[in-house]
C-alpha positions in Angstrom: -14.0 75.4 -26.1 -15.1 72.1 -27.6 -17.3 70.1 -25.3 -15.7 66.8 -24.3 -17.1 63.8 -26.2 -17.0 60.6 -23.5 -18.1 58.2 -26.6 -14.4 58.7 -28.5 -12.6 55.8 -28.7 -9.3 55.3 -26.4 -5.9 56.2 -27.7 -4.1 52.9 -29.2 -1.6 51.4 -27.0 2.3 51.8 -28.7 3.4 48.5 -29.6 6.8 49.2 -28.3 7.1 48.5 -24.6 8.5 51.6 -22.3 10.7 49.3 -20.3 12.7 45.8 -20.8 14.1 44.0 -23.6 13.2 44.3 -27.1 14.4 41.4 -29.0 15.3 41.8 -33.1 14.7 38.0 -34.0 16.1 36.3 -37.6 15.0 33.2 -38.3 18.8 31.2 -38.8 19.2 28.5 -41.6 22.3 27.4 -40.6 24.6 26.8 -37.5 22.5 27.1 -34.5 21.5 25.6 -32.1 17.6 25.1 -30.5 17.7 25.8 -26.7 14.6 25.1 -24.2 13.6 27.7 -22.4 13.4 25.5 -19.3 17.6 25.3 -19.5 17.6 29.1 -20.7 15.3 30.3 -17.4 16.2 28.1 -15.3 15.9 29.4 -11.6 18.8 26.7 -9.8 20.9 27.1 -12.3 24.1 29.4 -12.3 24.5 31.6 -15.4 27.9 30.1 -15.5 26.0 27.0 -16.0 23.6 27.8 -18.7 26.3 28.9 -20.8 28.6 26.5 -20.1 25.4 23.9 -21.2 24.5 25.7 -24.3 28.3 25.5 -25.1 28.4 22.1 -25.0 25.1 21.4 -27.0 26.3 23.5 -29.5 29.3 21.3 -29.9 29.5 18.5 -32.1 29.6 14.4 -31.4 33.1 13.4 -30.0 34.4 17.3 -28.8 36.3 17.1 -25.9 34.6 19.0 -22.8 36.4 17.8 -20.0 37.5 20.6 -17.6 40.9 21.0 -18.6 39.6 21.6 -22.2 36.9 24.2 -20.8 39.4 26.0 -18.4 41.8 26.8 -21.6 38.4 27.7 -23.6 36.7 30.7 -21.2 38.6 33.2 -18.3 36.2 31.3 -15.6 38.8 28.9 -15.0 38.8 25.1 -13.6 37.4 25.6 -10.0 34.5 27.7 -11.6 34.3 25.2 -14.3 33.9 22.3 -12.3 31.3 23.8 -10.5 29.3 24.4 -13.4 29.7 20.7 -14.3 28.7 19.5 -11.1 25.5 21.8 -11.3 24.7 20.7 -14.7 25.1 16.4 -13.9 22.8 17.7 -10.4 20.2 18.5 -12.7 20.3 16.0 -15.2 21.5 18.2 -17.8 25.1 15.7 -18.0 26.0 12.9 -17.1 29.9 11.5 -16.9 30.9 8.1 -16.3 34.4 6.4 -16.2 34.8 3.0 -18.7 37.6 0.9 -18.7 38.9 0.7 -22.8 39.6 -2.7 -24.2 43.3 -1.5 -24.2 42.9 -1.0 -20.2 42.9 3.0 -20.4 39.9 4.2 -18.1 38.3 7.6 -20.0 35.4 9.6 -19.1 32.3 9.2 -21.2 30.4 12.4 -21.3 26.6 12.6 -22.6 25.1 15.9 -23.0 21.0 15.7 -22.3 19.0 19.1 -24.1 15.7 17.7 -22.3 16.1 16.0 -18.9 12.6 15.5 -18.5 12.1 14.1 -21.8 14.8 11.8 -21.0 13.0 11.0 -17.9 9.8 10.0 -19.5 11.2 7.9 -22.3 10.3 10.5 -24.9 14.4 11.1 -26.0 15.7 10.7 -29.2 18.6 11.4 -31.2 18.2 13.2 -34.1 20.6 14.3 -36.8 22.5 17.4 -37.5 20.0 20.1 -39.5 20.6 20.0 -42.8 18.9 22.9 -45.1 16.5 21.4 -46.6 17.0 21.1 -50.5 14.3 21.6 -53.4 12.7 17.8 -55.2 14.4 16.3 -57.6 11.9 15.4 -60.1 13.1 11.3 -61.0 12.4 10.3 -64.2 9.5 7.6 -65.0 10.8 4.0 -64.7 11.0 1.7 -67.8 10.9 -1.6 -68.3 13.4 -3.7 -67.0 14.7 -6.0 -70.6 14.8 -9.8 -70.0 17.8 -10.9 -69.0 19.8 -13.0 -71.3 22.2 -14.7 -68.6 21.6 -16.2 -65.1 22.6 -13.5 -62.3 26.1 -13.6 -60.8 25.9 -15.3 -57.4 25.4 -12.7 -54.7 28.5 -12.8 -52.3 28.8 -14.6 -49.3 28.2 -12.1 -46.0 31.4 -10.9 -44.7 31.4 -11.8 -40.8 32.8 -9.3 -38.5 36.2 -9.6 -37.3 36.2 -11.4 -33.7 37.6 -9.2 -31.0 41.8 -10.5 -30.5 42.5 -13.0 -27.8 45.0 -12.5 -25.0 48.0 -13.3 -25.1 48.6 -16.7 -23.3 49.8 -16.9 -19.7 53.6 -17.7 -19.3 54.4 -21.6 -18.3 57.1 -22.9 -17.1 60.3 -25.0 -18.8 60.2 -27.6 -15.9 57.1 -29.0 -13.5 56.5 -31.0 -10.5 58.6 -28.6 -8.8 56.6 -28.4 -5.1 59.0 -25.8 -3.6 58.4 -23.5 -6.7 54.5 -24.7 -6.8 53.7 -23.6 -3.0 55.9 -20.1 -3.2 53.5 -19.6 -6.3 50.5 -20.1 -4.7 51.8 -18.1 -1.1 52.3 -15.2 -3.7 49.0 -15.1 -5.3 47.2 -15.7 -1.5 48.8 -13.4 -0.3 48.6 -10.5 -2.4 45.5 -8.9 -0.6 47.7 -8.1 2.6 49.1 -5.9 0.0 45.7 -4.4 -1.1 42.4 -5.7 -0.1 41.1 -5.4 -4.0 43.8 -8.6 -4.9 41.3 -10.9 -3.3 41.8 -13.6 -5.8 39.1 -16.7 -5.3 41.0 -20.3 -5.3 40.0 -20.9 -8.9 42.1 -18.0 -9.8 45.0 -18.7 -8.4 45.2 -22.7 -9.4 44.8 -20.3 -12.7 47.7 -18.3 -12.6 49.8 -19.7 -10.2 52.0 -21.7 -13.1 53.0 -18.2 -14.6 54.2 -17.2 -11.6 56.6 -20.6 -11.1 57.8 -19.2 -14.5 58.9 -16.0 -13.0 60.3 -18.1 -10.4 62.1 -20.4 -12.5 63.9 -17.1 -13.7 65.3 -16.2 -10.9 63.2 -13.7 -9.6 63.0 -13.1 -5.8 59.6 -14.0 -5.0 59.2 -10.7 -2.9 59.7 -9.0 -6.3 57.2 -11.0 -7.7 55.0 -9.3 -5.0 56.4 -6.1 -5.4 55.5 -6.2 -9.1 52.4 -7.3 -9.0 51.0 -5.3 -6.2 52.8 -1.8 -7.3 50.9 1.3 -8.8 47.2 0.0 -9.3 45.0 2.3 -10.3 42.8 4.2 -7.8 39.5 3.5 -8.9 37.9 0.1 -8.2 39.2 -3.4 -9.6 36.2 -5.2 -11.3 38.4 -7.9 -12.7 41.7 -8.3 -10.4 42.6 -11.9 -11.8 42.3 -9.9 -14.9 44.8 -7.6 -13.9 47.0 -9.6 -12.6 47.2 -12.4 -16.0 48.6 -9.0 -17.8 50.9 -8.2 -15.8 52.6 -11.7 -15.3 52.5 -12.0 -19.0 53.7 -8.3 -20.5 56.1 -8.5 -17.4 57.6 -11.3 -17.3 61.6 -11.2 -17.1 64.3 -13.1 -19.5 66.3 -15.9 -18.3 69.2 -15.5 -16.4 72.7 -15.9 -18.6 74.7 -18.7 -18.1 77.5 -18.1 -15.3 81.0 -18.0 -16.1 83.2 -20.5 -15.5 85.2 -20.5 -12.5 88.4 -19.0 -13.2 91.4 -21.9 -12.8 93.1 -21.8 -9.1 96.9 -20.5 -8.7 98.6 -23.5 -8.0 99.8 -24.4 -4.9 103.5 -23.6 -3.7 106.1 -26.3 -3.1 106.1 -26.8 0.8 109.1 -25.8 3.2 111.9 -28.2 3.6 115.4 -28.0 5.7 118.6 -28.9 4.0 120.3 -31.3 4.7 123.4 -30.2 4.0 123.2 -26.6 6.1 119.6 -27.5 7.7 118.4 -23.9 5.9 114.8 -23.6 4.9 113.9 -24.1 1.0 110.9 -24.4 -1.0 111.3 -28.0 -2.8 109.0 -30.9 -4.0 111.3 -33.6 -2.3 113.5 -33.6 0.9 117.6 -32.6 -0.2 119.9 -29.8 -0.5 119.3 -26.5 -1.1 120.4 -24.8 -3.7 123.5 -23.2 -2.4 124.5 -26.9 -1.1 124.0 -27.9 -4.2 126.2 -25.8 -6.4 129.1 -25.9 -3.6 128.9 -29.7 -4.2 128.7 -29.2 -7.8 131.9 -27.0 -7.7 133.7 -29.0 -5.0 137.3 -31.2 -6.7 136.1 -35.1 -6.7 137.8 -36.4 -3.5 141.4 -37.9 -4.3 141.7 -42.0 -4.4 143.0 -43.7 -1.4 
């Protein structure tokens, strides 16, 4: 037998591993989407949240992820879902806020962050959708421009944007210097926070409004249904602008005029009043005092007395 030789070099370690993953890598050119690994790994995180968050960074600007939307997506379904959400905004990986439209529809504004702590430091940025990136384009060499022969057209006036629309303005009424009408106006509007604490109007606001409602008023309307309307299904988040509120509602409310009222219809007239005959002292229905009828055609029919 050989003697052993202690000087040979070691055996070369395998480059495969004998346990664990083994990842086969390509490198993508197109739809993907870069994940960090400190969202990947994360150790507080659910796995039903680090999917759920690479879902939604793979989606595009404007894609509706709201839970509903999510639930019909994936088999977790909306308790599940929510949960992940919640984890996700805990961490600063989302955020979701609640605006109020222009139109007064309240929607949820979600923003998706990739890197919270970049966000945190001041270091975020968006960037643009990858494009693949295409080979120069090799521009020809400038000439000279000719001399122009005629004087430049006049560039054109900058177009301004288009001003937001005014509200409509609030309803007035046909008639003033009404106090009755005047006071139940402003006891409406004063009042309406008994109704709900967030209809504290200040007394600029309801000097303000207080005309539309005499116009409701002056319409008829009861002026516990002026409450009634006013006060009934408010939204249950808070009010930032009640007077606000309450100026639409007077004015895309407001009721027609009452139609004219019929005439009276004409009274029966009155019967002729009782009387006693005076020839049989029977009772008959007659303008003036005299015989009844009877009386009267036995006289009628009576021979003419003979001469003396």
């Amino acid at each position: 037998m050989a003697e052993p030789q202690p000087s040979a070099p070691p055996r070369a370690p395998s480059a495969v591993p004998r346990g664990g993953v083994v990842h086969v890598t390509a490198r993508h050119t197109e739809r993907f989407t870069v994940v960090g690994n400190h969202l990947a790994q994360h150790r507080e995180l659910s796995l039903t949240a680090i999917g759920l968050a690479v879902h939604i960074q793979s989606l595009p600007d404007g894609a509706r992820v709201d839970i509903r939307t999510l639930a019909a997506r994936f088999a977790e379904g909306e308790t599940r879902i929510a949960a992940a959400l919640r984890e996700l905004e805990a961490h600063g990986y989302l955020s979701r806020k609640r605006e109020r439209l222009p139109s007064g529809r309240v929607v949820t504004r979600t923003v998706s962050y990739d890197h919270p702590a970049a966000v945190r430091t001041g270091q975020a940025e968006r960037v643009r959708p990858y494009r693949p990136s295409r080979p120069p384009v090799r521009l020809p060499e400038p000439r000279p421009a000719p001399v122009p022969t005629a004087e430049p057209a006049p560039e054109p006036a900058p177009v301004s944007a288009p001003s937001p629309p005014s509200p409509p303005p609030l309803p007035q009424p046909r008639t003033t210097g009404n106090p009755v009408r005047e006071r139940a106006a402003t006891a409406i509007l004063a009042e309406l926070r008994r109704d709900d604490p967030r209809l504290l109007l200040s007394e600029r606001d309801v000097t303000r409004l207080a005309p539309a409602v005499v116009a409701w008023l002056e319409r008829g309307t009861d002026p516990d249904a002026v409450r009634r309307t006013l006060a009934a299904g408010l939204p249950a988040e808070p009010l930032r602008h009640p007077a606000a509120l309450l100026a639409h509602r007077l004015t895309a409310l407001l009721p027609p005029h009452l139609p004219a009222a019929p005439p009276p219809a004409p009274r029966p007239p009155r019967p002729d009043p009782l009387r006693n005959c005076d020839g049989c002292d029977r009772a008959f229905r007659s303008p003036a005092p005299g015989l009844c009828r009877d009386c009267r055609e036995a006289r009628a029919a009576a021979p003419p007395p003979l001469a003396a």
